[in-house]
Backbone as CSV, one residue per row, in Angstrom:
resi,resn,N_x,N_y,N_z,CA_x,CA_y,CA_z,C_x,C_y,C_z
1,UNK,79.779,-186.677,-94.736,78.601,-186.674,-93.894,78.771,-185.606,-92.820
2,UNK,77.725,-184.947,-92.369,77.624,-183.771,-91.476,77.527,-184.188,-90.195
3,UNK,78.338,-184.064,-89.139,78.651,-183.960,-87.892,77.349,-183.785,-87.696
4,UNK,77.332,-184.605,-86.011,75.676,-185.401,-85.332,75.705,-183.316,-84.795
5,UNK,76.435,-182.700,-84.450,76.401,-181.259,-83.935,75.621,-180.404,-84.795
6,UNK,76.380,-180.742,-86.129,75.858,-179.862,-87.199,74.603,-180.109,-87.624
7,UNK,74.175,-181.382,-87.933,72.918,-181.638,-87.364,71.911,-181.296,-86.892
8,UNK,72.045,-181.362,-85.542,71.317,-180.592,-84.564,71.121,-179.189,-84.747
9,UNK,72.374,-178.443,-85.066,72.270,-176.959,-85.703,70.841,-176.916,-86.305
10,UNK,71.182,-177.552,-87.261,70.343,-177.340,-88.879,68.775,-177.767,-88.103
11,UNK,68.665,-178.768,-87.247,67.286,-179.155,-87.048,66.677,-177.855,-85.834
12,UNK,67.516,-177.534,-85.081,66.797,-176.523,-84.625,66.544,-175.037,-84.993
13,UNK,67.261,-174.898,-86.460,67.167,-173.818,-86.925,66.049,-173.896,-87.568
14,UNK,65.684,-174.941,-88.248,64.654,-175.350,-89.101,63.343,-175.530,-87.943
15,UNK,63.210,-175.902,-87.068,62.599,-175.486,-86.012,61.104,-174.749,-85.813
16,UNK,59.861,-175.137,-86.152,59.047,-173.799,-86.195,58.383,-174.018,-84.950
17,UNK,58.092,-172.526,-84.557,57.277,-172.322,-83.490,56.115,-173.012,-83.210
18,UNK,55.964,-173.638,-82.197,55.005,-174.613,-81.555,53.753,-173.279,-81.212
19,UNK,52.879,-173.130,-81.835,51.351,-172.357,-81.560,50.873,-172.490,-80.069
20,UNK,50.725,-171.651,-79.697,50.468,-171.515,-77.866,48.899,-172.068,-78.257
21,UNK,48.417,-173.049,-77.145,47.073,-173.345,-77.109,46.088,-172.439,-76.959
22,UNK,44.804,-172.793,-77.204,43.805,-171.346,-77.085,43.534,-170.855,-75.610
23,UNK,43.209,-170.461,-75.672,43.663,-169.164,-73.989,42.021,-169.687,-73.277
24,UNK,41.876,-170.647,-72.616,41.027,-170.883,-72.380,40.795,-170.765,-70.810
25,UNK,39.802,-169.756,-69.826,39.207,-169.619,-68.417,39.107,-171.248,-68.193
26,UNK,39.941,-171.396,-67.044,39.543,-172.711,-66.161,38.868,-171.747,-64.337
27,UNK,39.639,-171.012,-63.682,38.702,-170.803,-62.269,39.454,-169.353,-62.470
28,UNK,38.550,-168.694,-61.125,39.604,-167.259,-60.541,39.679,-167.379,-58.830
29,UNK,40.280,-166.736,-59.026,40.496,-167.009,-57.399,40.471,-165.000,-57.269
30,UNK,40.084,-165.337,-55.623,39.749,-164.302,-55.410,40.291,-164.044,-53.693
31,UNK,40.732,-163.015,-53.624,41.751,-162.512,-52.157,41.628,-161.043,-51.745
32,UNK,41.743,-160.802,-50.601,41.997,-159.350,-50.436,42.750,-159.014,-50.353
33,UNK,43.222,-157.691,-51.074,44.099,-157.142,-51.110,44.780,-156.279,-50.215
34,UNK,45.787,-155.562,-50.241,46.489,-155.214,-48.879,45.984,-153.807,-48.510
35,UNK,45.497,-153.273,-49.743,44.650,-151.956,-49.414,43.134,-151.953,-48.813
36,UNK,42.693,-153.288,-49.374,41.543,-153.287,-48.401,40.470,-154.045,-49.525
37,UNK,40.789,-153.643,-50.924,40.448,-154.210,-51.932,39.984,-155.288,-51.890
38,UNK,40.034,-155.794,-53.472,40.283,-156.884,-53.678,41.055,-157.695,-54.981
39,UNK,41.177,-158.537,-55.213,42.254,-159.225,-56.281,41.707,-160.413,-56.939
40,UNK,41.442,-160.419,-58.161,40.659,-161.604,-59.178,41.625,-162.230,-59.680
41,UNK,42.494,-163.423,-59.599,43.318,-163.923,-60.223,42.990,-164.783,-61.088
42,UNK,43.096,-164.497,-62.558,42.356,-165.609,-63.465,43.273,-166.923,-64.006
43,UNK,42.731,-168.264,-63.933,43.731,-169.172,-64.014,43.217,-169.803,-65.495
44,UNK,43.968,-170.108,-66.580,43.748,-170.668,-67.149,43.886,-172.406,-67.927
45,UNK,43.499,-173.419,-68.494,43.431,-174.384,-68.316,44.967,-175.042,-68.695
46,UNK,45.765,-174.048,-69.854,46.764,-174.502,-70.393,48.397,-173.525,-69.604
47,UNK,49.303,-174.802,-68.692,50.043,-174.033,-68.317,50.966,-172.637,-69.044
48,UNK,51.022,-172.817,-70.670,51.465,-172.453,-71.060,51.040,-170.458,-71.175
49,UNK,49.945,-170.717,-70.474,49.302,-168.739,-70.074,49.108,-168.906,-68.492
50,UNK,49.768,-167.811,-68.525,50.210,-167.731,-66.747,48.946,-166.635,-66.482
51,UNK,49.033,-167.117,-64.677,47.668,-166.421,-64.575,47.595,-165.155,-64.267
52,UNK,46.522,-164.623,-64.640,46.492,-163.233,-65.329,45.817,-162.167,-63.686
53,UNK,45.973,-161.271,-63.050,45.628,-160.459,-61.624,44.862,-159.207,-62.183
54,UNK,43.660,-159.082,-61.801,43.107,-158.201,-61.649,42.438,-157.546,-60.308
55,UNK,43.357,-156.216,-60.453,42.867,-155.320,-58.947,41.490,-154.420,-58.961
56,UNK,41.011,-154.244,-57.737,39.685,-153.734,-57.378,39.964,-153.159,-56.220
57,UNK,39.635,-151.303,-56.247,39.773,-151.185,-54.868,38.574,-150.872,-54.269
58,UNK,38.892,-150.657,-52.722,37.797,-150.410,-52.061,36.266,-150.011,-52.227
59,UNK,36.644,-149.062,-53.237,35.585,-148.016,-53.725,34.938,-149.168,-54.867
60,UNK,34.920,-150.001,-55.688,34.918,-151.203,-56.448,34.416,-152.259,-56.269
61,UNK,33.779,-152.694,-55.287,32.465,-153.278,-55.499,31.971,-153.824,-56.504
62,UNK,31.142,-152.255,-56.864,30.381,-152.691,-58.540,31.174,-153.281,-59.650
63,UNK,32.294,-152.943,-60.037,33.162,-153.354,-60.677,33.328,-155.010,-60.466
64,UNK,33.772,-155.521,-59.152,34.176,-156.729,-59.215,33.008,-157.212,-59.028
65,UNK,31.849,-157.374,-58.784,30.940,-157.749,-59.139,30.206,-158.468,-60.513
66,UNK,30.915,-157.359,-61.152,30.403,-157.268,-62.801,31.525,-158.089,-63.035
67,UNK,32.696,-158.301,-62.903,33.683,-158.809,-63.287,33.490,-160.659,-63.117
68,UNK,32.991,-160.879,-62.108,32.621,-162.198,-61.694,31.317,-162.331,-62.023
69,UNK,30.188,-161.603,-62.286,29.225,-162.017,-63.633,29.649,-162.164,-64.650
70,UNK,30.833,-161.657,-65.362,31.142,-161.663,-66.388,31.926,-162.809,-66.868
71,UNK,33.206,-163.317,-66.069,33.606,-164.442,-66.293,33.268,-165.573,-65.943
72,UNK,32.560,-165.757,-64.574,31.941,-166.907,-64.203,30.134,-167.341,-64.334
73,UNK,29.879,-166.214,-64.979,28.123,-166.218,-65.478,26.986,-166.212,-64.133
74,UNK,27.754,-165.300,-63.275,27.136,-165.873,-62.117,26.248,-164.375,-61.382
75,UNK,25.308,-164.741,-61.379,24.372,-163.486,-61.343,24.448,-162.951,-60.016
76,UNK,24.879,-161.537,-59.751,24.797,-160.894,-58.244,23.366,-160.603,-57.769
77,UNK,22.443,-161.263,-57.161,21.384,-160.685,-56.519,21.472,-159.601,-55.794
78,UNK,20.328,-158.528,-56.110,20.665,-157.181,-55.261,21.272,-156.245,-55.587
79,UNK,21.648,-156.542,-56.876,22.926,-155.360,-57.516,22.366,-155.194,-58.580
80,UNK,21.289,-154.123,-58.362,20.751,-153.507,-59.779,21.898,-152.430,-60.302
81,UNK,22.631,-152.055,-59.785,23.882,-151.066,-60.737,25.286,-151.927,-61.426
82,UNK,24.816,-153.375,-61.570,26.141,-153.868,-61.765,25.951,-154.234,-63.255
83,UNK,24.408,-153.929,-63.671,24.559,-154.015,-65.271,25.462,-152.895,-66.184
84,UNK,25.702,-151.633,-65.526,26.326,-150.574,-65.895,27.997,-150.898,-66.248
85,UNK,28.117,-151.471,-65.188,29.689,-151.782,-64.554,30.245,-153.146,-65.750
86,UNK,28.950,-153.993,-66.025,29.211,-155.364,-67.017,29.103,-154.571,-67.643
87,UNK,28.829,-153.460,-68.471,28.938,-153.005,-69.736,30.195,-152.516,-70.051
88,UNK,30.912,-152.078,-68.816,32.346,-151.678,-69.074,33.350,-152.305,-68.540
89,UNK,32.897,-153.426,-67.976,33.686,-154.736,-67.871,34.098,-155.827,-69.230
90,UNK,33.194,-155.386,-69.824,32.958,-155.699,-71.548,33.606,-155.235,-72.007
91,UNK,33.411,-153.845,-72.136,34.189,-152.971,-73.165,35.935,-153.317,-73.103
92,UNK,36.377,-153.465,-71.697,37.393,-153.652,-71.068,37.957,-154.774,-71.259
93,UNK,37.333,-156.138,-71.585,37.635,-156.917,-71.725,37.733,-157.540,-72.900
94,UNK,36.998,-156.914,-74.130,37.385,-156.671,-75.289,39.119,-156.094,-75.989
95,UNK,39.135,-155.213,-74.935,40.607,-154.383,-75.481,42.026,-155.401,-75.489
96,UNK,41.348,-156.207,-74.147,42.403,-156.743,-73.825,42.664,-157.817,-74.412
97,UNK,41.797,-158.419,-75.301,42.140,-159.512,-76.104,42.450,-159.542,-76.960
C-alpha cells in the first residue's frame, strides 16, 4: 500500500485547474489623482480578479466621462462630445478583453 505522502503526491498532481469565475463589473470607484487627474478603479464581484485602475489626465474629461457611460450606463448631460470618446472607449475596451 502507498504511503498517506505518496498519496497526496499523486492527488495533487492529478489535480486540475479550478476555472476562474466569469469576470463580472460589481462598482468603480473613482479618486483624484496626484497629477490632478483622475483614477477609475474597477471592482469586480469575484475576489478571485483583482481590481483593475484606470488613469485619466487632466486634459481627459471627455474620456472619463465616456468611460463611466460606458461601464455604469449612466448618461453625462451636457456632453455632446462624449459620444466620440464612447466610441473609443469601446474600441479600447474591446482589446482588452
Amino acid at each position: 500500500m502507498a504511503s498517506h505522502g505518496a498519496m497526496k503526491e499523486q492527488a495533487v498532481a492529478e489535480r486540475r485547474p479550478v476555472p476562474l469565475p466569469k469576470k463580472e463589473f460589481s462598482h468603480m470607484e473613482l479618486r483624484e489623482a496626484e497629477n490632478g487627474g483622475a483614477i477609475a478603479t474597477h471592482h469586480f464581484t469575484a475576489y478571485e480578479h483583482k481590481p483593475e485602475m484606470h488613469a485619466f489626465g487632466t486634459d481627459e474629461g471627455h474620456k472619463l466621462a465616456a468611460h463611466i457611460e460606458h461601464h455604469l450606463g449612466i448618461s453625462m448631460p451636457g456632453k455632446s462630445h462624449t459620444d466620440k470618446a464612447a466610441s473609443k472607449e469601446q474600441e479600447a475596451s474591446e482589446h482588452e478583453e
